[in-house]
N, C-alpha and C positions, 0 to 999 in steps of 0.2 A: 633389414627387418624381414623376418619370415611371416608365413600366413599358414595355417590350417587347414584341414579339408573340410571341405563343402558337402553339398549334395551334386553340384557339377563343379567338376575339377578346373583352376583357372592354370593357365601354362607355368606358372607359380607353385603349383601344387604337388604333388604324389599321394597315391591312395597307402593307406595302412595295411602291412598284411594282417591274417589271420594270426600268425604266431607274436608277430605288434603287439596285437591289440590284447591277446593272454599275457604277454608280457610285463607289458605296460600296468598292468593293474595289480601287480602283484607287489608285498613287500614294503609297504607300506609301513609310519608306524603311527597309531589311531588318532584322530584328532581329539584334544583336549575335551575334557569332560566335565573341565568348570566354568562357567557361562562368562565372560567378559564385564567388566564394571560399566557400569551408564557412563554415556558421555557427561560432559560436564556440563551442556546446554540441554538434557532431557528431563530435567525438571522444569527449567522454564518453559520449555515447547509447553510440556500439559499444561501450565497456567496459560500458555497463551491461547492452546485448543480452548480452555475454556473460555477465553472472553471471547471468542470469534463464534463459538455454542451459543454464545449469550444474545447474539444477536440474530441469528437464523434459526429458532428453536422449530423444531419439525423440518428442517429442509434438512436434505445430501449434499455434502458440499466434499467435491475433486479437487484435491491440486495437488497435481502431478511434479515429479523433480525436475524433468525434462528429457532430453535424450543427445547422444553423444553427436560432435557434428565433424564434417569431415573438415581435414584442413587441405588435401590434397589424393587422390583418386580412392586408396582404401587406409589414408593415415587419419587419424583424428585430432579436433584439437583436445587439451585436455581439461576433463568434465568438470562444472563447477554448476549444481543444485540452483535454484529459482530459487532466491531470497526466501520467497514466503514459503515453501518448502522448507529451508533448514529455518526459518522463525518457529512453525509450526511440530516440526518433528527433532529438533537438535542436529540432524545429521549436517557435517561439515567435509571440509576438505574435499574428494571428488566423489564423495555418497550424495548420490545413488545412481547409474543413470537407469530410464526407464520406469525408477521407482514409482507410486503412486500413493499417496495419503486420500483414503476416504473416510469420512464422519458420517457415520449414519443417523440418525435420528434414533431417538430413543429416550424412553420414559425419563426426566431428570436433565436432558441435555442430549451428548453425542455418543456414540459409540466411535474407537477410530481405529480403524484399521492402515498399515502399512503395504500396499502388495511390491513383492519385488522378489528376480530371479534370485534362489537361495543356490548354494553350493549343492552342487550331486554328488553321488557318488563316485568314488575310484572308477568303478569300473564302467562309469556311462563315457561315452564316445567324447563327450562336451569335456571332459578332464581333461585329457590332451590333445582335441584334438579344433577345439572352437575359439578362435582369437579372440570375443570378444568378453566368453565369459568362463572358460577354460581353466582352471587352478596354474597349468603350465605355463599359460601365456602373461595372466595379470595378476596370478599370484591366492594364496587361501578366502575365498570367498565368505561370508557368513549363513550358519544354517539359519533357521527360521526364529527355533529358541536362542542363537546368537542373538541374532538382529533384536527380537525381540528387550532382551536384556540390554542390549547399549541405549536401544531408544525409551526404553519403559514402554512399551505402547504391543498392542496385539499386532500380528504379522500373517500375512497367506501367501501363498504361491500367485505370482506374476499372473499364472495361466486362468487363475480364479476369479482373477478382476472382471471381464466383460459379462460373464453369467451373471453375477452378482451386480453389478449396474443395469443389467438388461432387467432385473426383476424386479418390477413394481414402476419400470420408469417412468412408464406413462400415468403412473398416480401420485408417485411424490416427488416433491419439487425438491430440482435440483438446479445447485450453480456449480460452475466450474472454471476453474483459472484455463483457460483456453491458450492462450500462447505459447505454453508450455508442452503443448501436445494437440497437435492439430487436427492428426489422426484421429484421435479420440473423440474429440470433440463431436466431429462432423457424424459419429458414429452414434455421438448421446443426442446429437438432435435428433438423429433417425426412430431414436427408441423412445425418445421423450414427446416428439412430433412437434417438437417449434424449437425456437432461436436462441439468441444468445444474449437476449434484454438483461436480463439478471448476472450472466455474467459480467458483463460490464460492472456493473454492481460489486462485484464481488472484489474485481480485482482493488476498485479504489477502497474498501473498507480494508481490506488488506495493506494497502498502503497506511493508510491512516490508523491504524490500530498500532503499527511502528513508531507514530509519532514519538510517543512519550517512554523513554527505555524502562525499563524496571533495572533491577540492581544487579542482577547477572550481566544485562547486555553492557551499561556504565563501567563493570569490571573489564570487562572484556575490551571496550573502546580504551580503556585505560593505561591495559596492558599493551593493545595495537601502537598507541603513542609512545611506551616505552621501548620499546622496539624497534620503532621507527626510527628515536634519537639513537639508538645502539648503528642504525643503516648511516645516519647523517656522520655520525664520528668516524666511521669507519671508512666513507668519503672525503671529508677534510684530511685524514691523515694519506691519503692515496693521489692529492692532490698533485704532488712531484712528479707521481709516475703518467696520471691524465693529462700533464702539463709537458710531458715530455714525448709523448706517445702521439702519435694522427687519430684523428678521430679520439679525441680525448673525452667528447662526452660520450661515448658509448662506454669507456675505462668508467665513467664516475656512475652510467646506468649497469654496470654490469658488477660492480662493488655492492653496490646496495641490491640489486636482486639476487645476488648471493646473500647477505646476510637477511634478507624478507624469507629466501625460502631457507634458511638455519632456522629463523625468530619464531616462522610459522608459516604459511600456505604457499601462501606467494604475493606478488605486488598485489595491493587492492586495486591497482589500475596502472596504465603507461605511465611510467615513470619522465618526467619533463627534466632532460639535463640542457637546459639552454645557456649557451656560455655567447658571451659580448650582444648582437645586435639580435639572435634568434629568443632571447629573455622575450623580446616585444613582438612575438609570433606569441598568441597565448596558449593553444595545446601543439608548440612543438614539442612532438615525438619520434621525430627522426631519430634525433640525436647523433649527428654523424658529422657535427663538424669539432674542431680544433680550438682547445683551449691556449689564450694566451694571457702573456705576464700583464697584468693592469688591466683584464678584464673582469666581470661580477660573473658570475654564473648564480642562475636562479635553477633553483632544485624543488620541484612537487613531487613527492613521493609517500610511498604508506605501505606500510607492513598490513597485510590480510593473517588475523589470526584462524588457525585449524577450524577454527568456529565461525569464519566467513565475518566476521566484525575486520574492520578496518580502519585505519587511520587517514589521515588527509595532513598532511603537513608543506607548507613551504618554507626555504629559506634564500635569501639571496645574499652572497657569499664574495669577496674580494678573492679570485684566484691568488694570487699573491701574499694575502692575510691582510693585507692595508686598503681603505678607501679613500679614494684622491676626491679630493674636496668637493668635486661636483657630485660624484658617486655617493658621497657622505651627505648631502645637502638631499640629494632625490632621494633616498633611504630614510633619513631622518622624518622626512615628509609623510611618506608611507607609515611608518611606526607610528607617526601623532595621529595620522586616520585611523592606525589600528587602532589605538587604545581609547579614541572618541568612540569607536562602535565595541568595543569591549564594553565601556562604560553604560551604552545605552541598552544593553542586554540584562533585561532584566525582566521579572511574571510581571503579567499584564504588559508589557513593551508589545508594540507589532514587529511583525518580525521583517516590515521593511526598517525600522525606525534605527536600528544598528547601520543599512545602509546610508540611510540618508545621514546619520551621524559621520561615517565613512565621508562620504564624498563632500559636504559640508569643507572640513580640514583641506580637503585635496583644493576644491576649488580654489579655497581663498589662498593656500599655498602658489598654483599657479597664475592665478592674477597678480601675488607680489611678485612673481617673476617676469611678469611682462607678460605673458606665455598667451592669456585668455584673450579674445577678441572681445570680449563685456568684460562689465564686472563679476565678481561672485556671485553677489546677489540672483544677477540677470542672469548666470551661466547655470542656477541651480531651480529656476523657472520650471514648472512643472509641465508648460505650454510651450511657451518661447523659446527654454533655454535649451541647456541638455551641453555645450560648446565642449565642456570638460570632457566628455564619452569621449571624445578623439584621443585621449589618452589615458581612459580608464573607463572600457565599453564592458566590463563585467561587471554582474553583482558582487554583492562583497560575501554571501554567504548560501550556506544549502545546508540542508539536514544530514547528516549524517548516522551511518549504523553498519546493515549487513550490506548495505547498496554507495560506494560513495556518494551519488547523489542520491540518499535515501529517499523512501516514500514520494516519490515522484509523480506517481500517480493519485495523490489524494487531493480532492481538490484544493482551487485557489483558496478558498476561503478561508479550509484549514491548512494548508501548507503553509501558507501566509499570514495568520491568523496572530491572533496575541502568544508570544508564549509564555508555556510554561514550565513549573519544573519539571526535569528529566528529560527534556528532549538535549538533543546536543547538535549543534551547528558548527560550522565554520566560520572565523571572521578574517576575510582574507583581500584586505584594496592593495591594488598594485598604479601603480605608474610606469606608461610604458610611450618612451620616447624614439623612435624609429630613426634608423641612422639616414633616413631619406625624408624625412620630416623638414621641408624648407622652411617651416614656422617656427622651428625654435633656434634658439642660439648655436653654435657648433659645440660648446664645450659639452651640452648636454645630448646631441645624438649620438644615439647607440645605447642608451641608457635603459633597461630594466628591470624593474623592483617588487616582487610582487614577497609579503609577508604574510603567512599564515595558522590561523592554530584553530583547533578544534577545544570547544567550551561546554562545559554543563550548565545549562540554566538551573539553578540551584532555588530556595523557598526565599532569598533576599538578593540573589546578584546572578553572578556565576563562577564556575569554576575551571582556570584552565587544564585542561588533561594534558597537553601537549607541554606543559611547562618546562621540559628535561629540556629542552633547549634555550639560547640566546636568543635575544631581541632586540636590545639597545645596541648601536652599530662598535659604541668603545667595548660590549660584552661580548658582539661577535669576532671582533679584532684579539682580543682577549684568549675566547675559548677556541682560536686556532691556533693561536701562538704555542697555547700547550699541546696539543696535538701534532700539530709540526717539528716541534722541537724535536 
C-alpha cells in the first residue's frame, strides 16, 4: 500500500514536482451533473430526526458518525457509522467518517444539518495527493449538493462545524452522543462551560427510540434474514470441501463472508463456526479448528445489509448430514425450548417471560436425563436454584436492528420491559455439554446445540423473519441432503 504526501515527508513519501502537479489536473472529464437518488433509509432518518425533535424541543443535539481507527501503524480498519448516526441520517455502508449530524433548534422543531469533508476540486493538492480523503486513493467523493440529495437533509463543509457550535454555546443547550468523538466533546464543554449530564441522557433515548422498528427498518431486517439463509446454503453445500480441508471452520467462515459481502456490507458481527466440542465455547471465534465425519457444527452468522440492519441467525448442523441419536435427542431438546419461548412472545409478554419459557423445557429435559443435581422445579428457583446455567449460561434473547445487540443502552426497565409490536428479538436457548464435563454421561460430551431466529412481535403473536431456514432436526437432515447431493 502506498501513502501520499504530507506536510512532512515520511521515508515512504516523495514530494510532487511542479510539472506533477500541472499535470495531474488536467484532462479530466466533468463530474455528472445529475444529483444521485436518496438512499433507501433517507426517509425514514427524517421520520426518525423528528421523533428525537419531539423530545428535546429547543436544545442542539450532535451526533457525530465517528472517525476512522487504525488497525496497525498508518492502516485502518474499515469505517462503519455509529448506529445512531445512520438511524438518524440513512447513511450506511462506510458513510461517513468524521461526519457530523447537528439539529439546531428552531421555531416548529429542528433544523438539521450534516457537516462533512465534500469532494475538491481536480486541481486541489488533496485529489492526488491525501490518502485519506484524495479521489485517487478512496475513489469519487460526494460534493455538498451530492450528499445533500442521497440523504434529503442540508449539508456544510466539515470546516464549518466548530464556528457554528461555538455560537450561542454558552446559551443553548446542548447534548451530544460523546463516544463517538471525543475530541469534540471535551471542545463543547469548553464552550458550553459544564459536562456531560445530559449527554448521558441522550445516548439512552437513542437507544430506546430504536426499540420499536417502523416499516422500513422490519423490511430491511427481513431482507438481512434472507440473505443470511442465501450464506447458510452456500455453507452446507461446501461442506465436502471444510471437511476435507485443515482448519475447516475457517473454509465454512470464509464461504459465508463471501456471500455477506455479495448479499450486502459485510458480517453483522464474527461469524461463530464451532465444529464438535468448540459449539460449547459460546463466542468462539477463532475458528481455526477441523471439521470431522459425525460431528455437529453450530454456525452464528448474519448478513449486515448496505443499510447496517443485520441479521442474527443460528443453526447447528450434522457435518455429515445425519444426527446420531444422542446429537438428535440434545437438538430436539433445544428446538422444544425454542418454540416454548416462541410461544411466549407475545404484546404485553415481559420480555424476560420468552426466557423463562426457554429454560423451563431445558430444565425439565435435563432432569429426565439424570443430568440436574435437583429437580426442575428446584433447578429453576429464582434464589436457590439456577443448577441448569452449567449448561445453558445465556439468555435466550436481545433486541435486534442496526446494532446485533440493539438498543443496549436503553434502560432496564425498557429494554426489558413488556413487549410490543415492532420490536424484533432473538429467540435463541442452546445446550452446551463440554467434552470435560464429568457430570454427564460419555455419550453426550462434546455436544453443542444452540438454535436461533430473529422474530417480529407482531399486534397478536409474532412473526418469524428468519424462516427461509430448517428447524425440525428430520427438516435439517432433509434440506442438506438436497444441497449435498
Amino acid at each position: 500500500m502506498a501513502n501520499g504526501e504530507k506536510a512532512t515527508l515520511t521515508n515512504r513519501q516523495s514530494p510532487f514536482s511542479d510539472a506533477f502537479k500541472q499535470f495531474i489536473c488536467e484532462g479530466w472529464a466533468p463530474y455528472s451533473s445529475e444529483p444521485p437518488a436518496p438512499l433507501p433509509g433517507a426517509v425514514a432518518a427524517a421520520a426518525h430526526r423528528k421523533k428525537l425533535s419531539a423530545i428535546y424541543p429547543g436544545e442542539r443535539l450532535i451526533i457525530p458518525a465517528g472517525s476512522l481507527k487504525p488497525r496497525s501503524n498508518d492502516c485502518d480498519y474499515p469505517f462503519r457509522p455509529h448506529s445512531a448516526f445512520t438511524w438518524l441520517t440513512g447513511l450506511g455502508t462506510d458513510r461517513e467518517p468524521d461526519a457530523v449530524l447537528v439539529m439546531e433548534p428552531a421555531a416548529g422543531g429542528h433544523t438539521s444539518t450534516l457537516y462533512f469533508h465534500p469532494r475538491v476540486p481536480r486541481t486541489d493538492e488533496e485529489f492526488y495527493g491525501n490518502p485519506r480523503y484524495g479521489e485517487m486513493w478512496v475513489g469519487q467523493r460526494e460534493s455538498l449538493d451530492e450528499m445533500a440529495a442521497l440523504g434529503q437533509l442540508r449539508t456544510a463543509n466539515i470546516d464549518e462545524l466548530e464556528p457554528a457550535l461555538q455560537k450561542m454555546a454558552s446559551q443553548t443547550p446542548t447534548r451530544m452522543l460523546r463516544e463517538t468523538d471525543p475530541s469534540l466533546a471535551n471542545k463543547l464543554d469548553a464552550w458550553r462551560g459544564r459536562g456531560d449530564r445530559e449527554d448521558a441522557e441522550l445516548v439512552v433515548t437513542l437507544s430506546e427510540l430504536r426499540l420499536i422498528k417502523d416499516d422500513f427498518e422490519v423490511a430491511q431486517l427481513r431482507q438481512a434474514c434472507q440473505a443470511t439463509a442465501v450464506g447458510f446454503e452456500a455453507v452446507v453445500r461446501e461442506l465436502p470441501n471444510a471437511l476435507a480441508k485443515p482448519r475447516g471452520e475457517r473454509w465454512v467462515e470464509g464461504v459465508f463472508g463471501l456471500h455477506a459481502r455479495h448479499q450486502g456490507n459485510a458480517v453483522g458481527y464474527d461469524t461463530i463456526a464451532a465444529s464438535g466440542d468448540h459449539a460449547n465455547t459460546l463466542h468462539w471465534i477463532r475458528n481455526d479448528g477441523d471439521l470431522h465425519d459425525g460431528d455437529l457444527l453450530l454456525m452464528d452468522a448474519g448478513v449486515e445489509l448496505d443499510s447496517l440492519f443485520t441479521a442474527d441467525v443460528t443453526r447447528t448442523m450434522p457435518v455429515n448430514g445425519r444426527f446420531t441419536d444422542a446429537q438428535r435427542k440434545v437438538y430436539d431438546a433445544v428446538r422444544a425450548a425454542q418454540q416454548a419461548g416462541f410461544e411466549a412472545a407475545k404484546p404485553g409478554a415481559l420480555f424476560s417471560d420468552v426466557h423463562q419459557a426457554a429454560i423451563a423445557v431445558i430444565a425439565e429435559r435435563l432432569a429426565d436425563w439424570g443430568v440436574l443435581p435437583v429437580s426442575a422445579e428446584q433447578a429453576l428457583d429464582p434464589v436457590e436454584g439456577g443448577q441448569y446455567r452449567r449448561w445453558m449460561v445465556h439468555g435466550t434473547s436481545h433486541h435486534l436492528g442496526l446494532d446485533v445487540h440493539d438498543c443496549a443502552q436503553a434502560l432496564r426497565e425498557e429494554y426489558r420491559g413488556p413487549l410490543k409490536p415492532g420490536m424484533v428479538i432473538t429467540v435463541e436457548p442452546g445446550i452446551y455439554f463440554k467434552s470435560t464435563d464429568l457430570l454427564l454421561p460419555e455419550e453426550l460430551r462434546g455436544i453443542g446445540v444452540r438454535i436461533e431466529d430473529d422474530i417480529l412481535i407482531t399486534a397478536d403473536g409474532y412473526e418469524i423473519l428468519s424462516d427461509q431456514l430448517p428447524r425440525e432436526s428430520a427438516d435439517v437432515e432433509a434440506w442438506m441432503a438436497g444441497l449435498l447431493a
